[in-house]
FIKOLZA-1660 file (N, C-alpha, C; in steps of 0.1 Angstrom, whole numbers, plus 5000, padded with zeros to 4 digits):
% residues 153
   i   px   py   pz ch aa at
   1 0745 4471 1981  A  X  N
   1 0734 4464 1975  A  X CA
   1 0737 4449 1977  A  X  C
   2 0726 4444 1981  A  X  N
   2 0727 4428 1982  A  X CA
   2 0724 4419 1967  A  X  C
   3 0737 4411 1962  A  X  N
   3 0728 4407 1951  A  X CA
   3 0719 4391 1952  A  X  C
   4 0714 4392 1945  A  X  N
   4 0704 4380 1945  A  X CA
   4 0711 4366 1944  A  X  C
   5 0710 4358 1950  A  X  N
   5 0713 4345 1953  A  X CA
   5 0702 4334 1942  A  X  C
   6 0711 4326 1937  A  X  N
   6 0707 4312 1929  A  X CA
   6 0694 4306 1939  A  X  C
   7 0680 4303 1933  A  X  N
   7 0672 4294 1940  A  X CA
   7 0673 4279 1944  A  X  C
   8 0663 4271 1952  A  X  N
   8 0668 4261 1946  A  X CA
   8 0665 4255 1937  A  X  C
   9 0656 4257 1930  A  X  N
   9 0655 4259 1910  A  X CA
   9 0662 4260 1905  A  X  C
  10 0671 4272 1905  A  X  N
  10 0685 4271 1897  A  X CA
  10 0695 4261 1905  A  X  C
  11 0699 4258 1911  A  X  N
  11 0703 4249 1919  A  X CA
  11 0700 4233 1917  A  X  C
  12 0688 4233 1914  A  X  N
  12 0684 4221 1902  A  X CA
  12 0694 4217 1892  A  X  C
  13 0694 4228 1889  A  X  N
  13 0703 4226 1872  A  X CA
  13 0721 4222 1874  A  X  C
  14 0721 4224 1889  A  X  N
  14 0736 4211 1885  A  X CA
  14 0734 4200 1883  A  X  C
  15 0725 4191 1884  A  X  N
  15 0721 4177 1884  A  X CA
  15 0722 4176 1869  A  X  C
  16 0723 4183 1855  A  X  N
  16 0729 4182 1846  A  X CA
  16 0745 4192 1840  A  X  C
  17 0752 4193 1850  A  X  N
  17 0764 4199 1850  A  X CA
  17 0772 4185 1851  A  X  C
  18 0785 4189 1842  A  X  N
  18 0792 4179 1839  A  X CA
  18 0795 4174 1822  A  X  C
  19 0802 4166 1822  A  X  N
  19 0807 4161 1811  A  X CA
  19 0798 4150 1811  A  X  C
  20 0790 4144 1800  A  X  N
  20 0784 4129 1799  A  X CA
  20 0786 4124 1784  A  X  C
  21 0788 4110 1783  A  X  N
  21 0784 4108 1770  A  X CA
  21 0780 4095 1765  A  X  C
  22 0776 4090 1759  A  X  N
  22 0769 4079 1757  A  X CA
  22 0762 4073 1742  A  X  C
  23 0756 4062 1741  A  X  N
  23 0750 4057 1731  A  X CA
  23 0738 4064 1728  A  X  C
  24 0729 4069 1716  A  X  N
  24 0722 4071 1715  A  X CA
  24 0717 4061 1701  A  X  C
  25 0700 4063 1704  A  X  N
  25 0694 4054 1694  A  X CA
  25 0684 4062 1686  A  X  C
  26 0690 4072 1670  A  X  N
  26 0682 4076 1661  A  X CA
  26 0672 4068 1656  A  X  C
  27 0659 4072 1660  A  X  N
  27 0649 4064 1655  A  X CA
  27 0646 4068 1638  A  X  C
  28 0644 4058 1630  A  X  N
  28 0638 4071 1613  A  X CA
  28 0630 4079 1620  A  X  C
  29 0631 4089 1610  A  X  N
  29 0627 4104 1607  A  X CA
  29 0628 4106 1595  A  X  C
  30 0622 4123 1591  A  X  N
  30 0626 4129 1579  A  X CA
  30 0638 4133 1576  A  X  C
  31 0644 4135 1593  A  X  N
  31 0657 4139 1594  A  X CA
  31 0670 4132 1589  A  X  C
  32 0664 4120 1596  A  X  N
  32 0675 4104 1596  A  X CA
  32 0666 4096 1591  A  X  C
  33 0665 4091 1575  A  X  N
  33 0652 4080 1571  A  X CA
  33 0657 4065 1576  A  X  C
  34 0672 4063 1580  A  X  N
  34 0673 4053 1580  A  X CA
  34 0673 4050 1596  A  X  C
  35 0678 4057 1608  A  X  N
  35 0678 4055 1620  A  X CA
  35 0694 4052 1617  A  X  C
  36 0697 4047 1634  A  X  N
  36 0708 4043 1636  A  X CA
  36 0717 4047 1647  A  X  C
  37 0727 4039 1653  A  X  N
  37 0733 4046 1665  A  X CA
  37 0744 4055 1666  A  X  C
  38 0747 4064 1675  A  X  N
  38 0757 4072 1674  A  X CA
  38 0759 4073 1691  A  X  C
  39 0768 4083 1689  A  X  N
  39 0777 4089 1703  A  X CA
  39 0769 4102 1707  A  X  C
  40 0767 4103 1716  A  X  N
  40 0764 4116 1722  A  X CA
  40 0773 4123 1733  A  X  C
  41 0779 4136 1732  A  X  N
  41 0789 4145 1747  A  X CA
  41 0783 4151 1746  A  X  C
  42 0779 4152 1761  A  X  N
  42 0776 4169 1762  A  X CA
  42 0785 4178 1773  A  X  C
  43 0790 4189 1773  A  X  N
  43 0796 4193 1786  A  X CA
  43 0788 4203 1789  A  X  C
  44 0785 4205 1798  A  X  N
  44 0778 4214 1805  A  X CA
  44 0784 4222 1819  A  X  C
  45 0779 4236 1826  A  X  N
  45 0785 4239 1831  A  X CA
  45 0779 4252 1840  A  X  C
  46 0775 4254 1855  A  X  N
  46 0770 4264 1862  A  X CA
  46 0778 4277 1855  A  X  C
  47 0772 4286 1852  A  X  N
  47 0773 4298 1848  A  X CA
  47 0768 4313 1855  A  X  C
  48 0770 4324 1853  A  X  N
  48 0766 4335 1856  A  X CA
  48 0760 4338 1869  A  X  C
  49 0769 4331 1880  A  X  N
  49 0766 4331 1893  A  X CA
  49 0755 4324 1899  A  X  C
  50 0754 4310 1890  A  X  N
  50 0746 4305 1892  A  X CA
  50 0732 4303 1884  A  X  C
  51 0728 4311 1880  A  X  N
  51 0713 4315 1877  A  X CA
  51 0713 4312 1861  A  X  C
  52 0729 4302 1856  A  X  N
  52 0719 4296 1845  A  X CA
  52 0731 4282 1841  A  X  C
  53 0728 4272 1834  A  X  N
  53 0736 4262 1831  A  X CA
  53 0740 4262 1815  A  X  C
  54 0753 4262 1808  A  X  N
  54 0757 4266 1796  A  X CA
  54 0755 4250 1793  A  X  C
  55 0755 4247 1780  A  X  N
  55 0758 4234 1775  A  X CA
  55 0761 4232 1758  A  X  C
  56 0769 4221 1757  A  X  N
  56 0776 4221 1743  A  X CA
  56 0776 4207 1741  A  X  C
  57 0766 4202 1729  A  X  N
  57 0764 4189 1725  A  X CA
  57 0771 4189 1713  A  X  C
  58 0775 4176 1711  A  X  N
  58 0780 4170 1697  A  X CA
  58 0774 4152 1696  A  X  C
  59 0771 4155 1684  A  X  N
  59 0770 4135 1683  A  X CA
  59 0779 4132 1670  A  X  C
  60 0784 4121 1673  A  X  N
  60 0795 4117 1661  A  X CA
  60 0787 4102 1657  A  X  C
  61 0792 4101 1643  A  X  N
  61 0784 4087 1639  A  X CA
  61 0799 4082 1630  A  X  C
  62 0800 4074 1630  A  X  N
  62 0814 4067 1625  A  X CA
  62 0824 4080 1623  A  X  C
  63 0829 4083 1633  A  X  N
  63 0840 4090 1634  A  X CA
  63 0838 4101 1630  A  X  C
  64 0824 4108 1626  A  X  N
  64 0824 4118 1626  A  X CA
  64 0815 4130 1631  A  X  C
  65 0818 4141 1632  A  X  N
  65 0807 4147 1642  A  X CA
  65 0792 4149 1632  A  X  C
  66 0783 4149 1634  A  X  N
  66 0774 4144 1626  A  X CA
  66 0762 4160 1631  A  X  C
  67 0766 4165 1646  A  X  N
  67 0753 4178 1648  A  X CA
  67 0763 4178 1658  A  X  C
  68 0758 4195 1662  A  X  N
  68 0769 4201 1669  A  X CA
  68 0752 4212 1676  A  X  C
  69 0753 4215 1689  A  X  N
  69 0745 4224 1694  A  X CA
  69 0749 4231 1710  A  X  C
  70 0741 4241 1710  A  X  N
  70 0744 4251 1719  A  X CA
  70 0731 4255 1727  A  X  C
  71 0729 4251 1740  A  X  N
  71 0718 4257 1749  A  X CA
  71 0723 4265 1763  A  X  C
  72 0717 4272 1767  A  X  N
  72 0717 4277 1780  A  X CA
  72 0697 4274 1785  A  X  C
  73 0703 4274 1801  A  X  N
  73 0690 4268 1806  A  X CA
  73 0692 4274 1819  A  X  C
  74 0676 4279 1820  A  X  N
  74 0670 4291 1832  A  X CA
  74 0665 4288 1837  A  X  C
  75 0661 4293 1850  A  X  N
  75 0647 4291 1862  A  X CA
  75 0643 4301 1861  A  X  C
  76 0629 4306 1860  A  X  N
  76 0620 4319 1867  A  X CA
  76 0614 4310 1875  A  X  C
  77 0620 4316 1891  A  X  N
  77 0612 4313 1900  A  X CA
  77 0598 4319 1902  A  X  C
  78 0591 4332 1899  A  X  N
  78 0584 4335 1898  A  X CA
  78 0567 4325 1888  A  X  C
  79 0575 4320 1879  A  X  N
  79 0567 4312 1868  A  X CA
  79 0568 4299 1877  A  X  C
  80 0577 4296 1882  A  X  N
  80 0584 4281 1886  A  X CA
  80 0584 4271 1872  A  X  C
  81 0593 4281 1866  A  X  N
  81 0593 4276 1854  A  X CA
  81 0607 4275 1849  A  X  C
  82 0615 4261 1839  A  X  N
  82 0626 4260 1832  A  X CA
  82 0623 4267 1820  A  X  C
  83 0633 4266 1814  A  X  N
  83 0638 4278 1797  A  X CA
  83 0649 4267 1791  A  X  C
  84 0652 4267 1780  A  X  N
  84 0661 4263 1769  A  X CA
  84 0663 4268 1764  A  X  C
  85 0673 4276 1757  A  X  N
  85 0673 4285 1746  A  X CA
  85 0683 4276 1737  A  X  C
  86 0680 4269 1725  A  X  N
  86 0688 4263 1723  A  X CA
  86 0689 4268 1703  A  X  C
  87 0706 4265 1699  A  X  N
  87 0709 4268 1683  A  X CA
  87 0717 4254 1682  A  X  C
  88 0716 4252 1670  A  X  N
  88 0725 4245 1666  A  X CA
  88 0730 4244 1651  A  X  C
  89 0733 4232 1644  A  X  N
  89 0743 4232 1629  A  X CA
  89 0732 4226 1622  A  X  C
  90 0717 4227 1625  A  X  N
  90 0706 4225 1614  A  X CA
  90 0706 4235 1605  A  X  C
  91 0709 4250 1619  A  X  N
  91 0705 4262 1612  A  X CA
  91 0691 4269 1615  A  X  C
  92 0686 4265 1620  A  X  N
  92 0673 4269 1620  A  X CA
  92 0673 4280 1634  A  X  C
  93 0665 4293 1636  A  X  N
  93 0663 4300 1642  A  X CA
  93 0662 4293 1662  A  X  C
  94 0665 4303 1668  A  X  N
  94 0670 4297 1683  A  X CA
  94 0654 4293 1684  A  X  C
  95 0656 4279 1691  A  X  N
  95 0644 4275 1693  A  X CA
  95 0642 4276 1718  A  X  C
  96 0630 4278 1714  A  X  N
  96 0629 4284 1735  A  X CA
  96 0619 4272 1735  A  X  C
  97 0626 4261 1743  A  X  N
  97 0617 4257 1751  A  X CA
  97 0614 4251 1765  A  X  C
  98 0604 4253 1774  A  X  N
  98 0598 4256 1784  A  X CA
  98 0590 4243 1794  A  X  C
  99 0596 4242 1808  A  X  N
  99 0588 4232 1811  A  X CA
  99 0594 4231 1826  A  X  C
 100 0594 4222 1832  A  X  N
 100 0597 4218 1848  A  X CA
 100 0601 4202 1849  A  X  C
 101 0603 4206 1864  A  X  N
 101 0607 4189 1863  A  X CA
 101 0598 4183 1873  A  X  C
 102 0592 4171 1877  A  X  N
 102 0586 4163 1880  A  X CA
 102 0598 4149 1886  A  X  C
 103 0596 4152 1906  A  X  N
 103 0609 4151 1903  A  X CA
 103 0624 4151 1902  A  X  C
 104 0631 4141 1897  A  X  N
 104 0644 4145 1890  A  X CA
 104 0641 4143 1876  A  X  C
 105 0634 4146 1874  A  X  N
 105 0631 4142 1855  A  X CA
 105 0627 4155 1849  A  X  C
 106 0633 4162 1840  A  X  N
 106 0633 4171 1835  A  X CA
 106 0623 4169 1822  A  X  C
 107 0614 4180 1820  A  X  N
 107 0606 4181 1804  A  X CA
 107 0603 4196 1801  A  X  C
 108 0609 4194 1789  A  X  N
 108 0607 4208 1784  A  X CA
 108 0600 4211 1769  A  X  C
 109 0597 4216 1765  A  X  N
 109 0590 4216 1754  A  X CA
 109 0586 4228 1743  A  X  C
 110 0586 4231 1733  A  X  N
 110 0580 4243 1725  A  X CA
 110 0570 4235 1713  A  X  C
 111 0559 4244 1708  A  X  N
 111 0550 4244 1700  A  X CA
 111 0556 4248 1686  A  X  C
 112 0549 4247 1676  A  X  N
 112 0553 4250 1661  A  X CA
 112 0554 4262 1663  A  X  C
 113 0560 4271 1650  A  X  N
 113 0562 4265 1638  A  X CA
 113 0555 4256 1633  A  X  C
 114 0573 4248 1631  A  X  N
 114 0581 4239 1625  A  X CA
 114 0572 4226 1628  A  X  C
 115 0575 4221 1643  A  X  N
 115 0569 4207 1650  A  X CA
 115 0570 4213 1669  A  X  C
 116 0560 4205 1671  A  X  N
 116 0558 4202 1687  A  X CA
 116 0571 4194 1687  A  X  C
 117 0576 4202 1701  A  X  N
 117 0585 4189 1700  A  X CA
 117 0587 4190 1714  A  X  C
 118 0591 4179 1719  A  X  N
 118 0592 4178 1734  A  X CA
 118 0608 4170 1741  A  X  C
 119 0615 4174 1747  A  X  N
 119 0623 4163 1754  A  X CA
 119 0626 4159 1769  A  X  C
 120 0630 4147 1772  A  X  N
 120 0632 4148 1787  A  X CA
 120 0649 4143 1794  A  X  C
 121 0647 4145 1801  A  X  N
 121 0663 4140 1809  A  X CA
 121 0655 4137 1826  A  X  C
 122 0663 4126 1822  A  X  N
 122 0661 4117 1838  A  X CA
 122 0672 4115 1844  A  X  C
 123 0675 4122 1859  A  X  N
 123 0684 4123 1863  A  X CA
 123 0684 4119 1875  A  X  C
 124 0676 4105 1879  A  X  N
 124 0667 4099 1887  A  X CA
 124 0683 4089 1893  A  X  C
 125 0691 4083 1886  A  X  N
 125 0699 4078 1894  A  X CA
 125 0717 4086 1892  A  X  C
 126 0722 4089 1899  A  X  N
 126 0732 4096 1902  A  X CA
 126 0742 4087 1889  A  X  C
 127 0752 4097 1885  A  X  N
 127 0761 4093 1874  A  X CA
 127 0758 4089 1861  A  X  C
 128 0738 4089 1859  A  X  N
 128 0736 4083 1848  A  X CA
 128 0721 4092 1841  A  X  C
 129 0722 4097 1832  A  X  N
 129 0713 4106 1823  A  X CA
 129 0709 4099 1812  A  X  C
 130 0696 4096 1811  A  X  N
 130 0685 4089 1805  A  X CA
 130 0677 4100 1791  A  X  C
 131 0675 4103 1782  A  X  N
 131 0669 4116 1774  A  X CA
 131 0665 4112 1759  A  X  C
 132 0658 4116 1761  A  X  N
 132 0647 4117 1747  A  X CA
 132 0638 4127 1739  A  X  C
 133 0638 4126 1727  A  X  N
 133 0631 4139 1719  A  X CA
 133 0621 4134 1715  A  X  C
 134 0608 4137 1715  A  X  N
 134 0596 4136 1709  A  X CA
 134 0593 4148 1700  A  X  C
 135 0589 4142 1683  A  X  N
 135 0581 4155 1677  A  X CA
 135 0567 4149 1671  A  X  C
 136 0561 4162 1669  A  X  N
 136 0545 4156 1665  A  X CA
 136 0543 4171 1658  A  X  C
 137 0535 4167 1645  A  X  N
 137 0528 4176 1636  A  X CA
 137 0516 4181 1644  A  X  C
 138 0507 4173 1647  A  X  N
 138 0502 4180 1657  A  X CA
 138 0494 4180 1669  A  X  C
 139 0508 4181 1680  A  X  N
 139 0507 4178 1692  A  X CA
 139 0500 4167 1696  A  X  C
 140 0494 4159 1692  A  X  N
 140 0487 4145 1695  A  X CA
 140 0497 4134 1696  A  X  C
 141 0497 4129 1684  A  X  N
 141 0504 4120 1674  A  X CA
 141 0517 4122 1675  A  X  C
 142 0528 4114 1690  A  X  N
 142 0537 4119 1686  A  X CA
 142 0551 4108 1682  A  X  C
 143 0561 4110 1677  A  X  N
 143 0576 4101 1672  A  X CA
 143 0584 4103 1680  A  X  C
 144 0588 4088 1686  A  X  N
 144 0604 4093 1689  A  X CA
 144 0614 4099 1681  A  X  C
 145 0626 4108 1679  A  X  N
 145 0635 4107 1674  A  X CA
 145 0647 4103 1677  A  X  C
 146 0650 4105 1690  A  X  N
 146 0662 4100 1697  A  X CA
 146 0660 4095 1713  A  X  C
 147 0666 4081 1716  A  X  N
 147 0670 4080 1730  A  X CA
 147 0682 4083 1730  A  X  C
 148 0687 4080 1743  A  X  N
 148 0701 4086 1747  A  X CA
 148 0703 4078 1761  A  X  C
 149 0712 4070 1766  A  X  N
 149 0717 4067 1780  A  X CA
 149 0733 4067 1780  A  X  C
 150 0733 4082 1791  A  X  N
 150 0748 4090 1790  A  X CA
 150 0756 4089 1804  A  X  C
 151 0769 4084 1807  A  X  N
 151 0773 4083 1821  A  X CA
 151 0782 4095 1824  A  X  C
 152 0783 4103 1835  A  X  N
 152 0795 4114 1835  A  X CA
 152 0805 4106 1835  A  X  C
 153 0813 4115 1832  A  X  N
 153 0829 4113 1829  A  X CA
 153 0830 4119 1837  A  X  C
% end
């Protein structure tokens, strides 16, 4: 039996493989009323013969880790479509969300629940990762909550 070979869709997804980390800029929220800056690492890593990328975020804010999270990220080439499946230390149920890239710029996105929420990663210049979260009550109207500009290590 022949097995199936990585696309170049999944193949995509090394362009976020690697260790990065960087400044990020919490905008207020309900989450953070006050805003403020922190650190962001992420390491990330080609997985399961290719056909998916693991990843392990932390942000620390004065020395300490402040959110901790866990995604894996897919291609169906059939959809020509990306996946997130992402948990983290809010707690809240694994959230999937879904989208493409345009591009070297990645956007992915899920619907409520909770909030629309949307993010992107620009990976438009080599060694340097650009990313941001948008949420909106409903889907119009939407907040930043976080930028991010991260360099590999």
């Amino acid at each position: 039996m022949n097995m199936p070979k990585p696309s170049a869709g999944h193949k995509k997804l090394e362009l976020l493989a690697g260790n990065w980390e960087g400044e990020e800029t919490m905008h207020p929220s309900d989450w953070d009323p006050k805003g403020g800056k922190a650190t962001g690492r992420t390491r990330s890593r080609i997985a399961v013969g290719g056909f998916a990328l693991i990843s392990d975020y932390e942000q620390e804010r004065n020395g300490t880790i402040t959110f901790s999270g866990h995604g894996v990220y897919t291609y169906d080439p059939e959809k020509d479509q990306y996946s997130l499946s992402w948990v983290d230390s809010i707690g809240s149920p694994m959230e999937i969300f879904v989208g493409g890239f345009k591009g070297d710029i990645l956007t992915l996105g899920h619907p409520p629940p909770m909030m629309h929420v949307r993010m992107t990663w620009d990976l438009s210049k080599p060694g340097r990762l650009v990313s941001g979260m948008e949420m909106s009550k409903d889907g119009v109207t939407w907040n930043r909550l976080f930028d991010g500009t991260y360099v590999k290590k």
